[in-house]
PAPA-701274 format. One record per residue: residue in one letter; z negated, x, y negated of N, C-alpha, C in turn. Coordinates in pm, whole numbers, plus 50000, padded with zeros to 5 digits. Atoms other than C-alpha are relative to their C-alpha. Example, Ala and Ser with C-alpha at 12.3 -4.5 7.8 and 13.67 -1.06 7.14 Angstrom:
BEGIN
a500005008950119492205123050450500005009049880 s500064991850119492865136750106499274992349891 
***
This chain:
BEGIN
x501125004050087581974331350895498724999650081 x501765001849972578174336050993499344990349969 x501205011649989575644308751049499914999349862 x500875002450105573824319150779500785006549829 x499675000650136576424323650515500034986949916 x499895013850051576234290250395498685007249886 x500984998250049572514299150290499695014049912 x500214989450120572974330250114501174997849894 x499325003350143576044317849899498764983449949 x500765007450067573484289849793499525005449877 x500724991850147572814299149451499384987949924 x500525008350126571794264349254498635000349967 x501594992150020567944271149295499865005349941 x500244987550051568284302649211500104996149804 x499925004350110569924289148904499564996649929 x501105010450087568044263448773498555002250009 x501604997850057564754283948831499985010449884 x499994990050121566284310048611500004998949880 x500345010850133566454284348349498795001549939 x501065008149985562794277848417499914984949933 x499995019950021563534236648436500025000350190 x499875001849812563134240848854498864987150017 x501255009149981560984206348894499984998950123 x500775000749837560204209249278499045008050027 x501194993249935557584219949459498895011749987 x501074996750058555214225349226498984996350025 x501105003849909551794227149360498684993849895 x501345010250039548924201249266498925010650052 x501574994849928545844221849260498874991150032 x501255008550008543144197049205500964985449933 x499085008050048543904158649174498994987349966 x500605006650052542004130449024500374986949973 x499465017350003544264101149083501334999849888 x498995000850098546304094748746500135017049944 x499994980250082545244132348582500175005750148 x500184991049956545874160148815500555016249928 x500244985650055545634200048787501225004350052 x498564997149979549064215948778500135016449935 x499654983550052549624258048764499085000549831 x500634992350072546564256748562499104991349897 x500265009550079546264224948352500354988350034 x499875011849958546134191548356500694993349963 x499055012550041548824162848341499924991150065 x500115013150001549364127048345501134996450175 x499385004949854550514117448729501154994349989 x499055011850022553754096948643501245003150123 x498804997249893555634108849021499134995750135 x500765000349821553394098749291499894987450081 x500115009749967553554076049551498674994450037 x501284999649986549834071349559499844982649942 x499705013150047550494032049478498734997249928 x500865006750083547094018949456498575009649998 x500744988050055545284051649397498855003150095 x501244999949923543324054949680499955015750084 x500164987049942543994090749785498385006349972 x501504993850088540694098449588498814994750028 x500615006850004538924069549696498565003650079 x501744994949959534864078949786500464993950193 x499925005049803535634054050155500775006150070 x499054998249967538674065250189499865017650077 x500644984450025537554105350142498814998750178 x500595001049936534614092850383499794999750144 x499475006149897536224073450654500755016450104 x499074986049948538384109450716499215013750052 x501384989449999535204131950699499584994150121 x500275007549928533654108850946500965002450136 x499045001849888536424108051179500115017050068 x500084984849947536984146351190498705003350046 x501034996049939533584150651263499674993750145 x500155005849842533444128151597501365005350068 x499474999449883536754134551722501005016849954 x499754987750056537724171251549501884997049927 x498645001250108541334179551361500694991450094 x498285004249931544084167751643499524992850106 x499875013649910544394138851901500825015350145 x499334988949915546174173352097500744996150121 x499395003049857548594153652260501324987149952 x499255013350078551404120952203499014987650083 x500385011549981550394086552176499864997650204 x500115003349889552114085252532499025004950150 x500584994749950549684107452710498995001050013 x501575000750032546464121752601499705000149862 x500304995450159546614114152178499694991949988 x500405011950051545764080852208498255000349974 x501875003749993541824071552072499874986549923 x500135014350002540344039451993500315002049863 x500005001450108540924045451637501714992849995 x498725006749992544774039951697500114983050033 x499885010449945544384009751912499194991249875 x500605012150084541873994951660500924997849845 x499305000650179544084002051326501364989150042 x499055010749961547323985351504499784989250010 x500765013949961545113956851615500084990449846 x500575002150142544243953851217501344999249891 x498755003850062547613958451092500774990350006 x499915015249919549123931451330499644990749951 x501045008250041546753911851196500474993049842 x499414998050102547373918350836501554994149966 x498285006250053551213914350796500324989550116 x499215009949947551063885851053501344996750093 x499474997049903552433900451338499714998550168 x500884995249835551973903851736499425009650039 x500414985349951551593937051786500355009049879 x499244988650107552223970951587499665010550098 x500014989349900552604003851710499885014349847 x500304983050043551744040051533500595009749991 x500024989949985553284067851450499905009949922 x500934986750062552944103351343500225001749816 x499825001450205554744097450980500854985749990 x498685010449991557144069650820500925002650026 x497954999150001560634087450859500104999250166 x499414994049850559924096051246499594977950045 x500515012449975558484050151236501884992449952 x498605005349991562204043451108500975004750081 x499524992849915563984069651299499824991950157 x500645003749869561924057351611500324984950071 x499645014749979562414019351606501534996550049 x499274999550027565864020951532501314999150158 x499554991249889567274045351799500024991350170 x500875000649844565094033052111501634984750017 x499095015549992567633993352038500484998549986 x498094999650001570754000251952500855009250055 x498784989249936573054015052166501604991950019 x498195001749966576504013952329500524981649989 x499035017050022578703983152170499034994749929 x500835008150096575823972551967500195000549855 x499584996150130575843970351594498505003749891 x501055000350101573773980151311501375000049828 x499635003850129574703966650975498985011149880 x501184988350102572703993850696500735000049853 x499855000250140572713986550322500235020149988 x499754986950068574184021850137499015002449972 x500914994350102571354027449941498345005050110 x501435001549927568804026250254499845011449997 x501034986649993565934056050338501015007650039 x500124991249920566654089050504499784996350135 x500405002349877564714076050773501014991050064 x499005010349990567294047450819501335004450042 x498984992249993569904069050805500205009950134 x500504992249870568634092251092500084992950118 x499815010549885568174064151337501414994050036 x498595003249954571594049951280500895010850047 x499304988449965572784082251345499925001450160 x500395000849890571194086851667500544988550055 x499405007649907572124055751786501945000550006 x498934993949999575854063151665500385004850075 x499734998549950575804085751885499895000050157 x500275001849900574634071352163501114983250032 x499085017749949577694042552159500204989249885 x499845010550082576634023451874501124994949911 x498874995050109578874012151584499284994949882 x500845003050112577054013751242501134993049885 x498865006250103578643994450948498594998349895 x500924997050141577244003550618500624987249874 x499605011550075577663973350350499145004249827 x499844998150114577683977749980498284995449954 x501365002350062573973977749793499684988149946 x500435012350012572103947549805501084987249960 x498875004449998575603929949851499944992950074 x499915006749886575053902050053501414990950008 x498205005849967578933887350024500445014150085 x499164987549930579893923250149499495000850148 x500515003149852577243919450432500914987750080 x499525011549985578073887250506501765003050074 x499045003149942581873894550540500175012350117 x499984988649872581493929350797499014987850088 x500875007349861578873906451014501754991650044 x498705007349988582413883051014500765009450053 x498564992949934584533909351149499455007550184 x500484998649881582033918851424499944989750122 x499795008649931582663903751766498174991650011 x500845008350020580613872751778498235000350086 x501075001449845578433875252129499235016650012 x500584985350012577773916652011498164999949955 x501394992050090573893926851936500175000549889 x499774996050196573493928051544498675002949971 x501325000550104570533941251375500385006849844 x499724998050117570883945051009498555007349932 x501484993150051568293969550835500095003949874 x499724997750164567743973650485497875001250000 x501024994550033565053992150279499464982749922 x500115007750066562603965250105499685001949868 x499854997550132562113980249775500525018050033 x499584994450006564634003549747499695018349918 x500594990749997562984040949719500585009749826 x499514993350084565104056849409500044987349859 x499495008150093566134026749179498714986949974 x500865010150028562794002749287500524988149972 x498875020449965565563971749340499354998550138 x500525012249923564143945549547501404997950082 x499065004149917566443935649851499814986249988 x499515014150064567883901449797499694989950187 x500415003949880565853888750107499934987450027 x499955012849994566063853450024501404996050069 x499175001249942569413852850094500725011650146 x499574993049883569943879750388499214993150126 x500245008449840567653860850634500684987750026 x498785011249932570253831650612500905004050065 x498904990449890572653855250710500115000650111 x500614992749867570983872950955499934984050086 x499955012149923570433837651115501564991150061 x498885003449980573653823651040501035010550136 x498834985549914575653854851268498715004550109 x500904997149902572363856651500499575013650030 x500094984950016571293892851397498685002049983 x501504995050045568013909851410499475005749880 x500474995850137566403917051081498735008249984 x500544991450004564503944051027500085006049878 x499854997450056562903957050721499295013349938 x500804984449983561413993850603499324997249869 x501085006050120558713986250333499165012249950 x500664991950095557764016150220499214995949874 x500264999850152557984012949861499014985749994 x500625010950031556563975949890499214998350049 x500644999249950553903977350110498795000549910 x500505000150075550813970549924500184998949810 x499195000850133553073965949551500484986650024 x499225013050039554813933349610498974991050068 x500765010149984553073900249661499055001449922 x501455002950098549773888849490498945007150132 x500864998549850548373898949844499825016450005 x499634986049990549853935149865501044997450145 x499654998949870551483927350200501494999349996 x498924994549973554733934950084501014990849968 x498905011150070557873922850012500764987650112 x500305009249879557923905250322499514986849980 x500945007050039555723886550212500014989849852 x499215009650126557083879549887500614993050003 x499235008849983559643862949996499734988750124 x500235010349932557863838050250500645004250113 x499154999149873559753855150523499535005950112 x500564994249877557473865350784500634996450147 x499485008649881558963841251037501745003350017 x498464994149958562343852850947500605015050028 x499724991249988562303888950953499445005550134 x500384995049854562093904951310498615011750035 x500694987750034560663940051238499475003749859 x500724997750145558173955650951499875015850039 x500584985550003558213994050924499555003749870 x501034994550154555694011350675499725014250033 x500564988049947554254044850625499014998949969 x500984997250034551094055250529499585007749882 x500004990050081551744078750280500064996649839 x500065006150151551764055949994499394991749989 x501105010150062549754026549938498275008250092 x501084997049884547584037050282499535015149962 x500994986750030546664074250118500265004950082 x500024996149891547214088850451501565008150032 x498714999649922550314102050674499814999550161 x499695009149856551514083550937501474987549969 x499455012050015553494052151015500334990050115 x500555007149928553844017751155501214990250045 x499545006549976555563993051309499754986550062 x500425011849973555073954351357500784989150030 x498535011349981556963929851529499704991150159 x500215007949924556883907951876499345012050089 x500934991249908554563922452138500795006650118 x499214997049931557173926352362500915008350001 x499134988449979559543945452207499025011749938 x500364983450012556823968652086499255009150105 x500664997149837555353972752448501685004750029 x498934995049997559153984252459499775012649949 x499934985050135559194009252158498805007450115 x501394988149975555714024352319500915006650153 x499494995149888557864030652633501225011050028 x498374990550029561264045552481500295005349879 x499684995650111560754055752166499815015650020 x499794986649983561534092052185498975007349869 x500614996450126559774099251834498825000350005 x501945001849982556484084451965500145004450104 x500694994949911556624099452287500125013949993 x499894984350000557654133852211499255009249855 x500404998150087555794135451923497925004150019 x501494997649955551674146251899499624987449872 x500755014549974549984113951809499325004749827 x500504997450147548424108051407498765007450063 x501004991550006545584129451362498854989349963 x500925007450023542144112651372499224995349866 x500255001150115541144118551013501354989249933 x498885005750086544734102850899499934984550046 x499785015149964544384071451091498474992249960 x500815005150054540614064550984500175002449822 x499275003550115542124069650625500884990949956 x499175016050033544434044450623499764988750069 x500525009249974542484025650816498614992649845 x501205003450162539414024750496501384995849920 x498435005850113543134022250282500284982849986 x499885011649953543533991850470498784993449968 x500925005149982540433978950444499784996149818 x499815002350148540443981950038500634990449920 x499325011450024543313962850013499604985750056 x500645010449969542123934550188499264994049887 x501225005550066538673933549993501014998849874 x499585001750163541033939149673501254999150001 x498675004850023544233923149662500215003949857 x499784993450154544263927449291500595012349989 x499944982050031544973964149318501635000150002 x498275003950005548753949949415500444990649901 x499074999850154549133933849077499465007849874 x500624989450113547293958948849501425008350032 x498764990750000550093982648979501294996849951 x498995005050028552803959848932500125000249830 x500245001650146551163952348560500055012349928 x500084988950047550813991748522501794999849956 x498335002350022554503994148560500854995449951 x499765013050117555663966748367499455005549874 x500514994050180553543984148073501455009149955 x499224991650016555934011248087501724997549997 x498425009649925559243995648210500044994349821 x500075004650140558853973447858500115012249909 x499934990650110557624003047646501355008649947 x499374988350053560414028347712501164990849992 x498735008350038563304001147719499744994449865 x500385006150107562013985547422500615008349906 x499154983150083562384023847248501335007349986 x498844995850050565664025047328500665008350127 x499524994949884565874041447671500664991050160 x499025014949881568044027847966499465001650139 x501544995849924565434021848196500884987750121 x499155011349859566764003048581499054988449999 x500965012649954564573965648587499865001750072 x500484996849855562683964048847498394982350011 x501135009150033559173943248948499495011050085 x501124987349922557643973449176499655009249885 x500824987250028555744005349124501035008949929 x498854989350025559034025649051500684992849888 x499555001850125560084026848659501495007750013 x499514987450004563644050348678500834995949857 x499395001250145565284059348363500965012749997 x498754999049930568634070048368500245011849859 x498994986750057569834107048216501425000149988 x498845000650020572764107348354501035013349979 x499644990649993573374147148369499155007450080 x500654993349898571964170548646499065011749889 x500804996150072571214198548370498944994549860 x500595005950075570114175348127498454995950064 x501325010549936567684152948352498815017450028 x501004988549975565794191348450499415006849883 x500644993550083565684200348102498624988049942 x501195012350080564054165047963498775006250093 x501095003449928561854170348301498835015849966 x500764992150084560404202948158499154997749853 x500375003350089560094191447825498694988950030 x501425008849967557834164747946499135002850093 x500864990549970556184188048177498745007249914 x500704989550076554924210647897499124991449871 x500525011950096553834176847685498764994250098 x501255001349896551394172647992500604984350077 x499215006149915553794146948191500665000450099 x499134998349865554654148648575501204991450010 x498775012349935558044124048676500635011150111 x499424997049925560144132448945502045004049958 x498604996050035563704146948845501384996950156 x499375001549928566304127649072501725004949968 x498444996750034570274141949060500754997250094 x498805000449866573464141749262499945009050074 x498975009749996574174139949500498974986150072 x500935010149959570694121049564500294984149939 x499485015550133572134096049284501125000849990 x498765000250042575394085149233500435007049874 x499604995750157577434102148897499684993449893 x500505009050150576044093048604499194994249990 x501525008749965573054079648758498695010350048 x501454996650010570614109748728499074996949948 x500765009850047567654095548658498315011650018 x501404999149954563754105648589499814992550068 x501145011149921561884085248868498455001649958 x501935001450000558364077148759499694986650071 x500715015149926556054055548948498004998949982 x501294996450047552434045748864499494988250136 x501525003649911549234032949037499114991649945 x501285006850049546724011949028499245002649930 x501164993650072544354032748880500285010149847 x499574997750106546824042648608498714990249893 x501085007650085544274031148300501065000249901 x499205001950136546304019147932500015014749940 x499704987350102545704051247796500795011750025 x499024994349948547724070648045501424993150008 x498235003950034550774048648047499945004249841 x499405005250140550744045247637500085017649962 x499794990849978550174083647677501575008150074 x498834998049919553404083947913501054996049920 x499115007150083555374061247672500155014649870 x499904992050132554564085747378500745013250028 x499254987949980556094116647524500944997350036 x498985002450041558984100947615500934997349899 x500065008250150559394084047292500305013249936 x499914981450057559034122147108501305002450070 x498854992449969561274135847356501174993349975 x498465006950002564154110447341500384996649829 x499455000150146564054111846953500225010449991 x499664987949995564524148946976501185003750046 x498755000349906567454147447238500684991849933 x499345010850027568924116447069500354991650114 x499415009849863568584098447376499614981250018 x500365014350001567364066647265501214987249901 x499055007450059569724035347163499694997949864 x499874997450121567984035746828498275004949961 x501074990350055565244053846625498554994449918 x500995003250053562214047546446498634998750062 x501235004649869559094030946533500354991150081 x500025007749870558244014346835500484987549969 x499445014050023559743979246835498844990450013 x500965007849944557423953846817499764992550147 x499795001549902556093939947117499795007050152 x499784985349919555813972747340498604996150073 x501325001249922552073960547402499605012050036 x501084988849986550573994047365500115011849832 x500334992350092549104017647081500355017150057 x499504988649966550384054547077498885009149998 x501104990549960548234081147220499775008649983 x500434990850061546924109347036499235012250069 x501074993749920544614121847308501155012450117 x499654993249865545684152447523500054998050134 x499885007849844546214148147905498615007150039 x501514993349973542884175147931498634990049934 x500835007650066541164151147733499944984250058 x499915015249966541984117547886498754999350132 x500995001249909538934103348090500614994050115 x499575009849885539834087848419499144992950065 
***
């Protein structure tokens, strides 16, 4: 067998573009926050992690312009060498700051800020405990350390009796760090953090949490789900990226000064890596700076979401609870979920089409997620084409009109027509 037969019997692509229902990597021409321009025309944003809508933002736009012009495209080098510029040192300083940390440290995206942390502190005879459901990035790091000695022990989704009894089978006096996503990236479940830092305490384990999804979305503050739960003092580590609330790409890490004067020394990810780009780190530095002045912007999003979350469960669709940014609503067939995601394509509606084996069986699911700067007339716009489509499919638990209650009027207006 040849390398590369794997990749020429690959046919499902092929497949499902011959359909035409292929929902990937379709290109955003022009983008406007909630509306953007899509192969030609415009639709309603309902897939982006653009939390609190600041990709667009005039400072934000500014701060990046600005930056490229004093220090040009590339840092042309890693953090550990010659990529460092004061813009790094001052955004860490500011983050630190922010989530109520000692230190933080930088790097070039979020997957290589989970990857990176991870790796550098668990090795031979040590343990890492990792919820099922955690990132990619999460996944990568335990790997790496895996094979550098470790022994990973994966514990059932947001299962803290299942945690709880693997920490119990691990020898007592071993290293433990336990890592779990804080709003869970596909489903937008909240990790049950009230009760895992007793844990983690009880069995003397390092806690460490990857905040993507919550980062600017949970709390009244934005500062995360960290934060939500009063647990700054109990959780060890904070990894984030940039690529979603912060507008930017990059990512971060925050935790005792000591062990991140560590990480800057052994993290293989940050030293072999070429250092954020000067425009990306004065972008999520203005990102940063937004949130601050406007905490609000982390419950407008939450409230956006919640519009929708209500609307389409209300109608009859079997939508996952949640309290974040991430609505998902459950298909439940691989060709099915690609055809709905066309159909609401061509109704002027983006979502994200998740399947197996990204989702468990029976748990394909649209993922939509909205933004701050979602306005009422684009969710009740978002509600209405679902609504259509799932009375067409028969996919709703029952029919008619809207149920009372739904808290929104149905939207008549085209997605070319909606003002933003």
């Amino acid at each position: 067998m040849g390398l590369f037969d794997k990749c020429y019997d690959y046919k499902v692509s092929e497949i499902v573009k011959a359909k035409g229902i292929y929902p990937y990597f379709r290109p955003i021409q022009e983008s406007e926050g909630p509306v953007v321009l899509m192969e030609g025309r415009k639709v309603v944003m309902a897939g982006s992690n653009n939390y609190l809508g600041l990709t667009t933002h005039p400072k934000v736009k500014e701060a990046a312009i600005k930056a490229l012009e004093k220090y040009g495209t590339s840092c042309s080098g890693s953090r550990f060498l010659t990529g460092t510029i004061d813009l790094h040192i001052e955004l860490e300083e500011k983050i630190a700051k922010f989530m109520g940390k000692e230190s933080a440290l930088l790097f070039s995206t979020g997957f290589q800020a989970g990857q990176g942390v991870i790796f550098p502190l668990v090795g031979k005879g040590e343990y890492i405990f990792s919820d099922k459901d955690n990132h990619s990035s999460i996944v990568s790091g335990n790997m790496l350390s895996a094979a550098a000695g470790a022994h990973v022990v994966r514990f059932k989704h947001n299962n803290m009796q299942d945690l709880e009894k693997k920490l119990a089978h691990a020898p007592e006096k071993a290293n433990k760090l336990i890592v779990t996503d804080g709003v869970f990236s596909a489903m937008g479940s909240i990790v049950k953090l009230d009760e895992m830092k007793v844990i983690a305490k009880k069995y003397n384990a390092t806690l460490l949490v990857d905040d993507a999804h919550g980062f600017g979305v949970m709390a009244d503050n934005g500062k995360g789900t960290v934060h939500y739960f009063n647990a700054v003092e109990d959780v060890d580590l904070i990894v984030c990226t940039f690529s979603k609330t912060l507008a930017s790409l990059g990512g971060f890490v925050v935790g005792p000064e000591k062990v991140i004067e560590f990480l800057r020394h052994k993290s293989p990810a940050l030293i072999f890596s070429a250092s954020p780009t000067p425009a990306a780190v004065a972008a999520a530095s203005a990102a940063l700076d937004i949130l601050i002045e406007q905490p609000e912007l982390a419950v407008r999003v939450r409230r956006n979401a919640e519009r929708v979350r209500k609307g389409l469960r209300e109608s009859g669709f079997h939508v996952i609870d949640g309290q974040a940014a991430i609505v998902p609503i459950i298909i439940g067939d691989d060709e099915k979920c690609f055809s709905i995601w066309k159909m609401l394509y061509d109704e002027g509606v983006f979502v994200n089409a998740f399947i197996s084996p990204a989702t468990p069986p029976g748990m394909q699911m649209l993922r939509t997620s909205y933004m701050a700067t979602h306005e009422d007339q684009h969710l009740d716009f978002i509600i209405e084409k679902f609504v259509k489509i799932g009375k067409q499919l028969d996919l709703l638990h029952h029919h008619g009109k809207h149920p009372k209650g739904t808290g929104h009027k149905v939207s008549k207006t085209p997605p070319d027509k909606i003002k933003v």
